[in-house]
C-alpha positions as a printed NumPy array, in Angstrom:
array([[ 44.802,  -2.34 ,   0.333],
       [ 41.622,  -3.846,  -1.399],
       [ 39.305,  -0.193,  -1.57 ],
       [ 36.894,   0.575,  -3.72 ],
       [ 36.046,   4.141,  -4.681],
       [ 32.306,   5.015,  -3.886],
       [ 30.325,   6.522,  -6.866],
       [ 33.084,   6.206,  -9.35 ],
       [ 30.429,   5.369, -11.667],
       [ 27.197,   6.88 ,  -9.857],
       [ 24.74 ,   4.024,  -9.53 ],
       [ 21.269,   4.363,  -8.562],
       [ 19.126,   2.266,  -6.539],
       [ 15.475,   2.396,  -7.967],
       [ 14.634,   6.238,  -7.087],
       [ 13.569,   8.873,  -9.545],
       [ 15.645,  10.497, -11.108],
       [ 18.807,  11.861,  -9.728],
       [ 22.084,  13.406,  -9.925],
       [ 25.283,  12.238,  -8.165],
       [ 28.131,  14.256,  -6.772],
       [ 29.587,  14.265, -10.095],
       [ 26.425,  15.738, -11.978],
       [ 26.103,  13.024, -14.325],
       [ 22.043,  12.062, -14.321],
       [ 20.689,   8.374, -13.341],
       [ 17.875,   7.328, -15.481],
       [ 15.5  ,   4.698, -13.86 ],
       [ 12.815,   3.109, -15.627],
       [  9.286,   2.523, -14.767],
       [  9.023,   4.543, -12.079],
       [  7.486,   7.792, -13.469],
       [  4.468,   5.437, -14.096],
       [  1.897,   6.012, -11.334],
       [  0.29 ,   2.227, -11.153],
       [  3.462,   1.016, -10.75 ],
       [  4.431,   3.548,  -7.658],
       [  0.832,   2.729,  -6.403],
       [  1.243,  -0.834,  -6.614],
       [  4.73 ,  -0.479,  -4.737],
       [  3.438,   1.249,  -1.593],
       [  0.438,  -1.236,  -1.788],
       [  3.071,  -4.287,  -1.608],
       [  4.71 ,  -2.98 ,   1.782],
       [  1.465,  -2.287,   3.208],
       [ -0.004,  -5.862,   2.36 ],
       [  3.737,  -6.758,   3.752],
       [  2.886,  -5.122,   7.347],
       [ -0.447,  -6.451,   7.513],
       [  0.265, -10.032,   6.609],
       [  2.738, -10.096,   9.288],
       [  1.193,  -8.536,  11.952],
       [  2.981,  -5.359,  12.09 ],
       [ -0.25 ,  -3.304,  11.717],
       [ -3.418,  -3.821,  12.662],
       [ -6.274,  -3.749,   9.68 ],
       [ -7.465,  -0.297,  10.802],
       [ -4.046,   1.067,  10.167],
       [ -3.575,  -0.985,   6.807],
       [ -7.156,   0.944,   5.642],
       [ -5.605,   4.205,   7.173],
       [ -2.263,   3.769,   5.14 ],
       [ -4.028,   3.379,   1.936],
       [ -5.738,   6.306,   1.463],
       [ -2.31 ,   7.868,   2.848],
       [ -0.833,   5.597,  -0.285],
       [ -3.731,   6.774,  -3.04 ],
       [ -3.322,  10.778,  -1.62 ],
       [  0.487,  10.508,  -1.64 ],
       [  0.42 ,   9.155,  -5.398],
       [ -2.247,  11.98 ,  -6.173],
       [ -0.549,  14.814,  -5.275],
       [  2.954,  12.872,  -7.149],
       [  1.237,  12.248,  -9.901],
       [ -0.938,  16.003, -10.281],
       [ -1.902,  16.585, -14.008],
       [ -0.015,  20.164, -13.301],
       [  2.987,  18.813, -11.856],
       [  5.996,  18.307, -14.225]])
């Protein structure tokens, strides 16, 4: 049989920071940075709206939801 063995060498896929099964730790880049997270969430809301999967009531609606969510990610206190 052709298998492959799942996490054999614990890959991520663009979250923060994590830690497989194994325990060994994933290091991502660029995505402790809070423009960058901000400008991600902004992307797949422009996404919706441009094709017509929101309305633009909901698109204003989802980006204060965007700036709170990266506010209370980002807090000065948080580490």
């Amino acid at each position: 049989m052709a298998t492959k063995k799942i996490n054999s060498n614990c890959q991520g896929n663009n979250s923060i920071d994590k830690t497989c099964k194994g325990g060994k730790n994933i290091d991502t880049q660029n995505l402790n940075d809070r423009i960058s997270a901000e400008l991600w969430m902004q992307h797949f809301a422009n996404v919706l709206l441009r094709q017509e999967a929101i309305d633009e009531k909901t698109y204003r609606k989802l980006l204060v939801k965007i700036n709170k969510e990266v506010n209370r990610r980002f807090a000065k206190g948080k580490n």
